[in-house]
Structure formats: structure tokens, C-alpha cells
ROTOR-418591 format. One record per residue (C-alpha): residue in three letters; chain; x, y, z. Coordinates in Angstrom, 3 decimals, padded with zeros to 6 digits. Last residue first. Layout:
+------+-------+----------+----------+----------+
! resn ! chain !       px !       py !       pz !
+------+-------+----------+----------+----------+
!  ALA !     A !        X !        Y !        Z !
...
+------+-------+----------+----------+----------+
END
This chain:
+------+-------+----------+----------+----------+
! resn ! chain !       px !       py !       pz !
+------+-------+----------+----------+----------+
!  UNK !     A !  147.140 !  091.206 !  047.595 !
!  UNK !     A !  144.267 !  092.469 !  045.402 !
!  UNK !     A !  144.751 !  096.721 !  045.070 !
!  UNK !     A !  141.688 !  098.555 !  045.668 !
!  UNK !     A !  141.125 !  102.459 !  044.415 !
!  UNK !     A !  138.753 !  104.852 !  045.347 !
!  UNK !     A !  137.496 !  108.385 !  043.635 !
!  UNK !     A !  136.621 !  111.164 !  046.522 !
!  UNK !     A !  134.348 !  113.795 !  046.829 !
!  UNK !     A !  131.306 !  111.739 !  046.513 !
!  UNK !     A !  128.944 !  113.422 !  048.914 !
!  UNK !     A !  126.864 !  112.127 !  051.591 !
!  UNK !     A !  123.926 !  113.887 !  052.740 !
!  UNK !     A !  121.473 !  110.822 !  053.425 !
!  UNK !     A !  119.957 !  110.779 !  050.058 !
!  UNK !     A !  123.579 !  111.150 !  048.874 !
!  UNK !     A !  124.093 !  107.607 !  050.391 !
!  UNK !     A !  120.800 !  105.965 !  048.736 !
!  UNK !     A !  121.704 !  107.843 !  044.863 !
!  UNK !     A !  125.511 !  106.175 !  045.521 !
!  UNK !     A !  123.391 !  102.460 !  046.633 !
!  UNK !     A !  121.391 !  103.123 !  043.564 !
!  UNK !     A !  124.220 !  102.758 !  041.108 !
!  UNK !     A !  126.135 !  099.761 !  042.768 !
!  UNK !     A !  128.611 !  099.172 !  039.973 !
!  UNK !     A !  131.034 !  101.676 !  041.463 !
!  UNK !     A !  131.293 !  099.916 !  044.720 !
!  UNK !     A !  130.706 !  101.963 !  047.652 !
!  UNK !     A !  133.116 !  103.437 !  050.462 !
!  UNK !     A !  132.202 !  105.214 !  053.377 !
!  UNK !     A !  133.028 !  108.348 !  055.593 !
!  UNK !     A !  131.759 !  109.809 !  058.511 !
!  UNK !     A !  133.273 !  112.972 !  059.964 !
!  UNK !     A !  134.372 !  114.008 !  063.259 !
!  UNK !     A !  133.943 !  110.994 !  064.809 !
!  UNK !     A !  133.774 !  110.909 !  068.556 !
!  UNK !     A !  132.054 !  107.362 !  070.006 !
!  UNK !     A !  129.012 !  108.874 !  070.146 !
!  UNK !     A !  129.126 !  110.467 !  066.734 !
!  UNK !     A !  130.036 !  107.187 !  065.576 !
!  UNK !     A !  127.400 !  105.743 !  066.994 !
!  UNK !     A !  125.253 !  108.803 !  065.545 !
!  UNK !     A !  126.319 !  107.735 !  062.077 !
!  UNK !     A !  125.776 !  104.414 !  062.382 !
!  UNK !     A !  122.387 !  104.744 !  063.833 !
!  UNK !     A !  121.206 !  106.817 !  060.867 !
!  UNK !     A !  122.998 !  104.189 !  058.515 !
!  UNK !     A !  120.588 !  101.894 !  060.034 !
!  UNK !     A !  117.616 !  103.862 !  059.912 !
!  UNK !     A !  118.105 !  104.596 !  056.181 !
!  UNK !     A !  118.623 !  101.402 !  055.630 !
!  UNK !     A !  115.785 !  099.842 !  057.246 !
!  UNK !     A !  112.943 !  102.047 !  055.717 !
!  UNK !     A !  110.694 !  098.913 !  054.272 !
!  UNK !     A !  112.598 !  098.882 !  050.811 !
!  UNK !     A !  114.653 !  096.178 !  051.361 !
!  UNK !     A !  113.555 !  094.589 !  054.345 !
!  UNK !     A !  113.015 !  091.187 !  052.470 !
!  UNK !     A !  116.123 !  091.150 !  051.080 !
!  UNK !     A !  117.794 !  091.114 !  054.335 !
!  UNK !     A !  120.040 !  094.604 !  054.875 !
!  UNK !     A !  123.707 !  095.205 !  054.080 !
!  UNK !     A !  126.415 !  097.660 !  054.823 !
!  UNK !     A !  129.933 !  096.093 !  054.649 !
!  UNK !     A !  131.681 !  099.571 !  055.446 !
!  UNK !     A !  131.303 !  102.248 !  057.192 !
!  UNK !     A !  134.754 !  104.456 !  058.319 !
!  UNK !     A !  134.160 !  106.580 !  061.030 !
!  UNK !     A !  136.872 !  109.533 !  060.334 !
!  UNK !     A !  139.056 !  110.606 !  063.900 !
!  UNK !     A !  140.257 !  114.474 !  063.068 !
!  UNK !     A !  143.986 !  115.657 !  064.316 !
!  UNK !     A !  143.526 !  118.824 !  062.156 !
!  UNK !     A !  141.833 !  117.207 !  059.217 !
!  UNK !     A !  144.583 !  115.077 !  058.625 !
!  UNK !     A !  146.670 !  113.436 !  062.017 !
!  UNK !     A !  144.645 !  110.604 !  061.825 !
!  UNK !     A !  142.367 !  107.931 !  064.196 !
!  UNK !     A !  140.527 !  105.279 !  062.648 !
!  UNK !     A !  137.394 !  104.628 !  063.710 !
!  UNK !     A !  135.769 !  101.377 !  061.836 !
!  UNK !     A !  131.918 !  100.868 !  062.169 !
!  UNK !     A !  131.164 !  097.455 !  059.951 !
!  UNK !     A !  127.825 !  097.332 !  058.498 !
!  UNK !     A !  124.818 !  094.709 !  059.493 !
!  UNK !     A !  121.321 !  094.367 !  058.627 !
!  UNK !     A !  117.916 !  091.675 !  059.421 !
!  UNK !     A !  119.422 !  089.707 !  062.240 !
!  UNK !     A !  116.054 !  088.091 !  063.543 !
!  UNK !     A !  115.196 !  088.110 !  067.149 !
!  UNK !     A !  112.272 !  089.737 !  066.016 !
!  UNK !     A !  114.000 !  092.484 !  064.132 !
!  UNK !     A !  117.633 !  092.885 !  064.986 !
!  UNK !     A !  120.172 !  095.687 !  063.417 !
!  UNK !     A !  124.021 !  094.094 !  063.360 !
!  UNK !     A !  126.775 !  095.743 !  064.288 !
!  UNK !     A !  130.795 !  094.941 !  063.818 !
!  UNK !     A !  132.248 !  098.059 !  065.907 !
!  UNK !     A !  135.825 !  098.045 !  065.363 !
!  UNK !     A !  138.350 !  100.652 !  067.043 !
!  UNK !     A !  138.652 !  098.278 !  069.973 !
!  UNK !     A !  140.198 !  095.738 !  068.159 !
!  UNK !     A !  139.925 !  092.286 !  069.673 !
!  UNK !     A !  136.217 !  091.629 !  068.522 !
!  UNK !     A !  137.700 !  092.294 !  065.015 !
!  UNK !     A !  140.624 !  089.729 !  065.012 !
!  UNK !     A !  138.161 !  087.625 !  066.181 !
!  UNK !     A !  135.635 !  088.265 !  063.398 !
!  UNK !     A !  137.954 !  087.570 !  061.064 !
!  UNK !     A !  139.008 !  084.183 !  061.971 !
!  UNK !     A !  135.283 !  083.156 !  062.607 !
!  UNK !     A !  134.404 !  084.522 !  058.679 !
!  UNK !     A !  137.486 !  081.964 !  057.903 !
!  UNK !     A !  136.015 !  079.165 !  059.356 !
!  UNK !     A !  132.707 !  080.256 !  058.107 !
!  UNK !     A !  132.940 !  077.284 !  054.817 !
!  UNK !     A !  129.526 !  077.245 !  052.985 !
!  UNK !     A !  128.710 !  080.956 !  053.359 !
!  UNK !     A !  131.520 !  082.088 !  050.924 !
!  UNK !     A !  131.411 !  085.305 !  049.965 !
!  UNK !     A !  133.084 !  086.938 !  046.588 !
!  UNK !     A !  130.678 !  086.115 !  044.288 !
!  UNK !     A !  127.191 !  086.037 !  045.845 !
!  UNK !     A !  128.716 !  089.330 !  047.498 !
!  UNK !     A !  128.552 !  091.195 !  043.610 !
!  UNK !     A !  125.549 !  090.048 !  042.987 !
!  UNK !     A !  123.853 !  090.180 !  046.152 !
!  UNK !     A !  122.745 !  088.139 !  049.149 !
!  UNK !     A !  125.669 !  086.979 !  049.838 !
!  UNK !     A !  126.779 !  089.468 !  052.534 !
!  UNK !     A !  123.516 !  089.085 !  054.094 !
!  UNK !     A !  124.687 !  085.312 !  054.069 !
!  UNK !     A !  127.751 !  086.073 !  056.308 !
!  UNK !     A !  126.045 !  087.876 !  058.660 !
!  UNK !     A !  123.490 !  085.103 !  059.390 !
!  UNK !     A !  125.947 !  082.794 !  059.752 !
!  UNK !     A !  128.452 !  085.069 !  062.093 !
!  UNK !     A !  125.778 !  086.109 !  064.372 !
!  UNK !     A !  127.041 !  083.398 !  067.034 !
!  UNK !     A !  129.924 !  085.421 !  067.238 !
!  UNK !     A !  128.608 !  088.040 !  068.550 !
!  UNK !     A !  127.772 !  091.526 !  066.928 !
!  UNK !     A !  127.471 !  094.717 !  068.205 !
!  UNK !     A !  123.892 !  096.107 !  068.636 !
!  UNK !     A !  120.871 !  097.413 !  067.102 !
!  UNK !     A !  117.175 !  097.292 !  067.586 !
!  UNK !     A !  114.486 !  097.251 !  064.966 !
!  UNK !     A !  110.851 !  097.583 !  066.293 !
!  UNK !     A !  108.323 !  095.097 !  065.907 !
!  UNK !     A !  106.047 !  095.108 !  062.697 !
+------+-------+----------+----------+----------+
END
């Protein structure tokens, strides 16, 4: 198997993002890989934004996993910058194979890099074995999240 390499995204990954976000239950109901123009939108508004890092992990020219790198800057934690990961998803046929943890591996030292004091991330509660994944890495759930629709 060739090696996995990782880099930001371009807008030509857009497609192939957008259906690892539908793979899933839950994404297979809130994506919408038919229509991108919105997906394009987005990803605009995150190329501009220099604390976004929209990544994708590449197997054989093949995007295989993405997640979303956010640094967000605060005056908490005496003046701390938290990595926020989000959107983390890896082709179906990769689950399993080692990809995840590598990827969220790479996340975390990116943010590192790019001068995180802590790394932080957000799961949905119905995603059981994605919470038992993230505390196999050394995360903790210390916190209880809430979403309100506008």
C-alpha cells in the first residue's frame, strides 16, 4: 500500500470531500453531494481565512480523509490558541486500516506547528465508537456540547 500524505485542500477536492461527508448515517442526511454550489461557497470563505486549515490525507492520488483544522485565538487559558477539529472522516474502505489514527496524529502536530496549546474537538453523541477512537488517542470528555439551528 503507498504511503498516505496530507495537505490542504483545493478546490478541486470539493467532490470527493463532500461524499466522505456522506458516507455515514448521520452525513447521508445532512450532506448534499448532488448540488456543490454551496460546498464551493464554503470552501471560499475558508481558503480566505487564515485560521482554517481544510486538509485532506491522499493515498494514490486518491483523497481517502479530511477534517477541518480551526485555530481560534482566546483570552481563556491564559491567552491560549485551542485547535479546533472538526469534520473528521476517512473512505470506507480505509476504515480500519490505521488511517485515523494517523490522521488525527497529523492534526494534532499541525496544530502544534502552527501553535496550539491544546487540541480540542467535538463529536456527535450518537457516534459511540468515534468517543472510544478519541480517548484512544488521549482525549478526554470534559465538556458537554450544545448546537442551536439558525
Amino acid at each position: 500500500m503507498c504511503a498516505i500524505s496530507y495537505r490542504r485542500a483545493h478546490r478541486d477536492d470539493i467532490p470527493a470531500i463532500v461524499h466522505l461527508l456522506a458516507d455515514d448515517p448521520l452525513g447521508a442526511t445532512r450532506e448534499s453531494p448532488d448540488d456543490l454550489s454551496a460546498y464551493f461557497d464554503a470552501f471560499a470563505a475558508v481558503a480566505a481565512d487564515p485560521h482554517q486549515h481544510l486538509m485532506v490525507a491522499v493515498r494514490d492520488e486518491t483523497i481517502v480523509g479530511t477534517l477541518q483544522l480551526t485555530l481560534i485565538p482566546g483570552l481563556s487559558r491564559r491567552g491560549a490558541t485551542r485547535a479546533q477539529i472538526e469534520s473528521v472522516r476517512v473512505a470506507g474502505g480505509e476504515r480500519g486500516s490505521g488511517l485515523g489514527t494517523a490522521l488525527l496524529e497529523w492534526a494534532i502536530e499541525e496544530a502544534r506547528r502552527l501553535g496550539a496549546d491544546l487540541v480540542q474537538l467535538t463529536s456527535d453523541a450518537g457516534r459511540v465508537e468515534a468517543h472510544r477512537f478519541y480517548e484512544q488517542l488521549g482525549f478526554t470528555p470534559t465538556h458537554l456540547g450544545f448546537k442551536l439551528e439558525l
